[in-house]
C-alpha positions in Angstrom: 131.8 84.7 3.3 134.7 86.4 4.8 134.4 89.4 7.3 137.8 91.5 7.4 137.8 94.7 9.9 141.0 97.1 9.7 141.3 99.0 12.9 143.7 101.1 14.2 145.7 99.4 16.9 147.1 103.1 19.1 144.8 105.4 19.8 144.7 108.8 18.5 146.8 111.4 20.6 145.1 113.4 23.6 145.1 117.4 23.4 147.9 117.9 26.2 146.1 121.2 27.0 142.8 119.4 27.9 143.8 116.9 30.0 145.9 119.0 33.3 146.5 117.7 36.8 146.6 121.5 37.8 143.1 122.4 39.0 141.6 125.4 37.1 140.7 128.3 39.2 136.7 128.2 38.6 137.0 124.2 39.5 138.9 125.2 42.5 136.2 127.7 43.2 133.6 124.9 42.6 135.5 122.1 45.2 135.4 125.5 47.5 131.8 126.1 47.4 131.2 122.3 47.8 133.4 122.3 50.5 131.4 125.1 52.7 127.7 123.6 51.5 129.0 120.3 52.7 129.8 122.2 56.2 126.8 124.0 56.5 124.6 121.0 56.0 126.3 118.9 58.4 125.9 122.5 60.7 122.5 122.7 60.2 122.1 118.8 61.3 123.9 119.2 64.6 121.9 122.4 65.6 119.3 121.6 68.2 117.5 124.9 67.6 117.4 124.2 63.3 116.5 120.5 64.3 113.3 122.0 66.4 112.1 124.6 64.3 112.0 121.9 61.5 109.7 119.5 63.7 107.4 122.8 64.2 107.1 123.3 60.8 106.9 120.0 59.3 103.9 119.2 62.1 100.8 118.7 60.2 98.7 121.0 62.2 101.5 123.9 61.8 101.9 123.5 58.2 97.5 123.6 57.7 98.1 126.9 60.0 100.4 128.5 58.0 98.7 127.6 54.7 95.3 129.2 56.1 96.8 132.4 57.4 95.9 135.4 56.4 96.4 138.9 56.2 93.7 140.2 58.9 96.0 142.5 60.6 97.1 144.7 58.1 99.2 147.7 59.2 99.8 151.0 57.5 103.3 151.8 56.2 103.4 154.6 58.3 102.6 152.6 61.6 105.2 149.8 61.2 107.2 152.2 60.4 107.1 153.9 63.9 107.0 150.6 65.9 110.0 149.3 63.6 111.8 153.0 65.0 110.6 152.5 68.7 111.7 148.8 68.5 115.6 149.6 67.0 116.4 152.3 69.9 
């Protein structure tokens, strides 16, 4: 028994239009957006204050606390309203 394949030896011909060294302007937009998450995060990583708030919260006992609170002190509209005005002055 004789196996016989018959392949094409070049490859077939990219599309010139798809393939582009020139960045488009959303992927430019994309690498920009990348760019200033990447800085935040590294921001947010140096900053003692983020640093401490995140050992508050992830604290066991804080996280049960906030999980069990409630809404015992409810407040008219009217009254936050005025202590929102006397607080802004």
């Amino acid at each position: 028994m004789q196996i016989t394949t018959i392949a094409n030896s070049t490859p077939p011909a990219r599309d010139a239009s798809a393939v582009s060294s020139v960045p488009s302007a959303e992927s430019q937009r994309i690498g920009d957006d990348v760019a200033q998450a990447r800085h935040t995060a590294m921001s947010a990583l140096t900053n003692d204050r983020f640093r401490a708030m995140l050992e508050q919260i992830t604290d066991p006992g804080a996280s049960g606390a906030l999980a069990t609170m409630r809404g015992d002190n409810v407040v008219d509209f009217k009254s936050a309203q005025s202590s929102y005005a006397e607080n802004s002055e």
